[in-house]
C-alpha positions as CSV (number, residue, x, y, z in Angstrom):
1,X,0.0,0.0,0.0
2,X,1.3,3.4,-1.2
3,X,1.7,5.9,1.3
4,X,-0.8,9.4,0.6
5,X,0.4,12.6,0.3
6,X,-1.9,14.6,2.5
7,X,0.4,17.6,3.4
8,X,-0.8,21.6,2.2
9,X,3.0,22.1,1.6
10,X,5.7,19.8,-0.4
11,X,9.4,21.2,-0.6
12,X,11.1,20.3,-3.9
13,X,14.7,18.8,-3.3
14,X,16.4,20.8,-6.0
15,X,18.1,24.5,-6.6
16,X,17.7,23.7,-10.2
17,X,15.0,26.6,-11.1
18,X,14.2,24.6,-14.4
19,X,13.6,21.8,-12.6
20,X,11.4,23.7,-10.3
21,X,8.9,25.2,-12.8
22,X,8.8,21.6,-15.1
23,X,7.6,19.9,-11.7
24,X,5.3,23.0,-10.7
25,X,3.3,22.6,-13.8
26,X,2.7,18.6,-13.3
27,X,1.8,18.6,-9.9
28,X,0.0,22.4,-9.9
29,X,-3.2,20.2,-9.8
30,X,-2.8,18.0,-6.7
31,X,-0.2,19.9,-4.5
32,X,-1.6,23.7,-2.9
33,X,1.9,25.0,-1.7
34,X,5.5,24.2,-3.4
35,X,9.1,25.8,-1.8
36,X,12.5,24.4,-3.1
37,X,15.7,23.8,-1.7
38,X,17.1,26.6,-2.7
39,X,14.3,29.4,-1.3
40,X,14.5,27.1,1.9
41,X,18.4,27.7,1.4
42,X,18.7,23.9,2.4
43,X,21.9,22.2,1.7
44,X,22.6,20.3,-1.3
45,X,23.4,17.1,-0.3
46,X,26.6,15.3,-1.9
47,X,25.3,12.3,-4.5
48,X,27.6,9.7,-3.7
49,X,24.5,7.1,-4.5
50,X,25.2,4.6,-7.7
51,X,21.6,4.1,-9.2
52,X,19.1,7.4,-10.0
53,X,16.8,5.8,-7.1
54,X,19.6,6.2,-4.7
55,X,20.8,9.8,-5.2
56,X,16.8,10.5,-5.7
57,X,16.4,8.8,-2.1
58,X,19.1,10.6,-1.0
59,X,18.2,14.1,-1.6
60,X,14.6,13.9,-0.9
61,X,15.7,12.3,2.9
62,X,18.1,14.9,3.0
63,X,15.0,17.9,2.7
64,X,12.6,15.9,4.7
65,X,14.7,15.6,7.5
66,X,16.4,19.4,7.3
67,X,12.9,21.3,6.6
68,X,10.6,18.5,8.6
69,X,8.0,18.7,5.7
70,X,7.4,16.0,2.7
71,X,10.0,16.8,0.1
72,X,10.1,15.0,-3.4
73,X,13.6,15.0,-5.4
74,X,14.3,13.7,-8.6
75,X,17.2,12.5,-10.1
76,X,17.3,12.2,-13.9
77,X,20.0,12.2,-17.0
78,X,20.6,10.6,-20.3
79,X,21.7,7.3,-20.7
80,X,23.8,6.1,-24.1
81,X,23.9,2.5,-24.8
82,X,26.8,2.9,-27.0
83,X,28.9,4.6,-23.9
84,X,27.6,1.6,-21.3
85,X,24.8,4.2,-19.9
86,X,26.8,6.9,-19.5
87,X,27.0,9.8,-18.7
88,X,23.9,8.4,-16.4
89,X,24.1,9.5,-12.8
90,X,26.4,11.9,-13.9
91,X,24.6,13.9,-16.4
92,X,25.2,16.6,-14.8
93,X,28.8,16.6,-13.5
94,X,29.6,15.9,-17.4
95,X,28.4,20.0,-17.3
96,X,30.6,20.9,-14.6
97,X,30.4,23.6,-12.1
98,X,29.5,26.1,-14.9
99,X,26.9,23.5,-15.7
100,X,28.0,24.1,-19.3
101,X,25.8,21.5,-21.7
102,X,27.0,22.7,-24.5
103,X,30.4,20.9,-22.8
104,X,29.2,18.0,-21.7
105,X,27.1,17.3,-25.5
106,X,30.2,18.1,-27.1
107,X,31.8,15.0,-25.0
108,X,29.0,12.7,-26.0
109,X,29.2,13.5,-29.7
110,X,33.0,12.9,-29.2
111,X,32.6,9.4,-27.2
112,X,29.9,8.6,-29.7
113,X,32.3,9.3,-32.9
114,X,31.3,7.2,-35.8
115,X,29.2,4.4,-33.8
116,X,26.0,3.3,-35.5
117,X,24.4,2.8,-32.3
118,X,22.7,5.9,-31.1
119,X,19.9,4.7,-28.9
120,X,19.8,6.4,-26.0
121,X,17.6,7.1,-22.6
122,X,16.2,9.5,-20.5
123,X,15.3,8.0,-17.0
124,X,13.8,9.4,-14.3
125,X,13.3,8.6,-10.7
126,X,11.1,10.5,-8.1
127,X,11.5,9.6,-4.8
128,X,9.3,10.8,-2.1
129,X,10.2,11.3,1.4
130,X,8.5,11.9,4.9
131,X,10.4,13.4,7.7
132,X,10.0,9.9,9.3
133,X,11.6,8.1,7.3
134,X,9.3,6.5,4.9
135,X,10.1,7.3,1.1
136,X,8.3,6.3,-2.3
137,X,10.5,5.4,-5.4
138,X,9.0,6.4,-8.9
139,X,11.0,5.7,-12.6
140,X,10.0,7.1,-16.0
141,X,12.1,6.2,-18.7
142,X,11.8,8.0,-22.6
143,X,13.7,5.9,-25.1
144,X,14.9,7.8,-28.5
145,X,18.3,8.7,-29.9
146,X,21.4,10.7,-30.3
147,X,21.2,13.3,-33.0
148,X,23.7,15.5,-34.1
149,X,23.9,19.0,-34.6
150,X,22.2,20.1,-31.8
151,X,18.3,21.2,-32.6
152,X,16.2,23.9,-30.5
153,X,16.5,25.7,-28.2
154,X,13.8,25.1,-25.4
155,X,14.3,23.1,-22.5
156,X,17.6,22.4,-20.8
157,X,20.3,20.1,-20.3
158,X,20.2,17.8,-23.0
159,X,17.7,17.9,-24.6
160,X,18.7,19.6,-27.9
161,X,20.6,16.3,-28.9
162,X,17.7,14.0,-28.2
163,X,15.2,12.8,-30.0
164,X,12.7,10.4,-28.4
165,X,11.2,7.3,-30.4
166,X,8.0,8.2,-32.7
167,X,9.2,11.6,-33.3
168,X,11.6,14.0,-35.4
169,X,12.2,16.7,-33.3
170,X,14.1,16.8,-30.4
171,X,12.5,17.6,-26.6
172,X,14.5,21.1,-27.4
173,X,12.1,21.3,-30.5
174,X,9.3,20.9,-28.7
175,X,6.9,22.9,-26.7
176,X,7.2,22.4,-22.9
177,X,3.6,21.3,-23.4
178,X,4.4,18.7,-25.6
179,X,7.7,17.0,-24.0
180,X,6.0,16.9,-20.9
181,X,3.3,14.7,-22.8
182,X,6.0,12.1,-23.5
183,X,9.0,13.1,-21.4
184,X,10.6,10.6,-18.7
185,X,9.8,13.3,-15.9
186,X,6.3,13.2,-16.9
187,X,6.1,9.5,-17.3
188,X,7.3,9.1,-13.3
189,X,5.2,11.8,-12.2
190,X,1.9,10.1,-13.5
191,X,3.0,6.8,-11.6
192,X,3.2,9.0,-8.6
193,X,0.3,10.7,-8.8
194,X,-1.6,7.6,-9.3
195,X,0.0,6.0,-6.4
196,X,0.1,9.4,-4.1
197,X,-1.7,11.8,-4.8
198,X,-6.0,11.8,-4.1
């Protein structure tokens, strides 16, 4: 049995202000009042997990326990079969503290160099968390492929280089409307809300 969210109030584990507004829109309807991390001025917690559910546990524990209110983290990135699921759990470190993507896209095209393999991922895993303890995992995955040069300019992180399966534009092409239709984010958050949310 999944555990309700009942709370007027749910802090987001992130300082990631993209982040913030993507998660805003898909839970506006069940969720009154949302904070982040960051307006909190929480600290970010280091992710020395080795799975997306772990660092998502992680991080959502982390707020629970430092602001004593339900907080929800995610922890997402792009996974490329022909680089053993990299850059994975480190999506974001690829960016570096400049959390430069044009960088860390650059260094997957490069990895990638001539392989005909350009399947690739987006996974996402939403973890829950009570300032008891308890915590609910969630995963959304979107399957598609590397394309290359970039394409659009919406979004953020990687998304100008992916294009997910059943389409020809890549999330960066596409309204925030429609990635969130199909996007990995999305995907988790409707298990969530299923399971969570009245």
């Amino acid at each position: 049995m999944k555990r309700k969210f009942k709370e007027d109030k749910l802090v987001l584990a992130t300082h990631n202000s993209g982040k913030v507004k993507e998660i805003g829109r898909l839970l506006a309807p069940y969720v009154q009042e949302f904070v982040s991390a960051g307006e909190l001025g929480l600290s970010e917690p280091e992710e020395t997990g080795d799975t997306f559910t772990a660092n998502a546990i992680l991080k959502a524990q982390a707020a629970a326990q430092e602001s004593g209110q339900v907080a929800l983290a995610d922890d997402s990135g792009l996974s490329v079969t022909a680089l053993n699921g990299e850059p994975g759990i480190y999506s974001a470190r690829w960016a570096g503290e400049d959390k430069d993507f044009g960088a860390a896209m650059q260094q997957v095209h490069d990895r990638l160099g001539d392989s005909e393999d350009r399947s690739a991922a987006f996974i996402c895993v939403l973890a829950l968390a009570w300032p008891d303890g308890h915590v609910e995992t969630f995963e959304g995955r979107a399957d598609g492929q590397i394309i290359w040069p970039l394409r659009g300019d919406e979004g953020f992180g990687y998304d100008p280089m992916f294009e997910p399966e059943g389409h020809d534009r890549t999330f960066a092409a596409m309204t925030i409307e429609e990635k969130q239709a199909i996007s990995h984010r999305a995907r988790a958050f409707a298990k969530m809300v299923e399971n969570c949310f009245e």
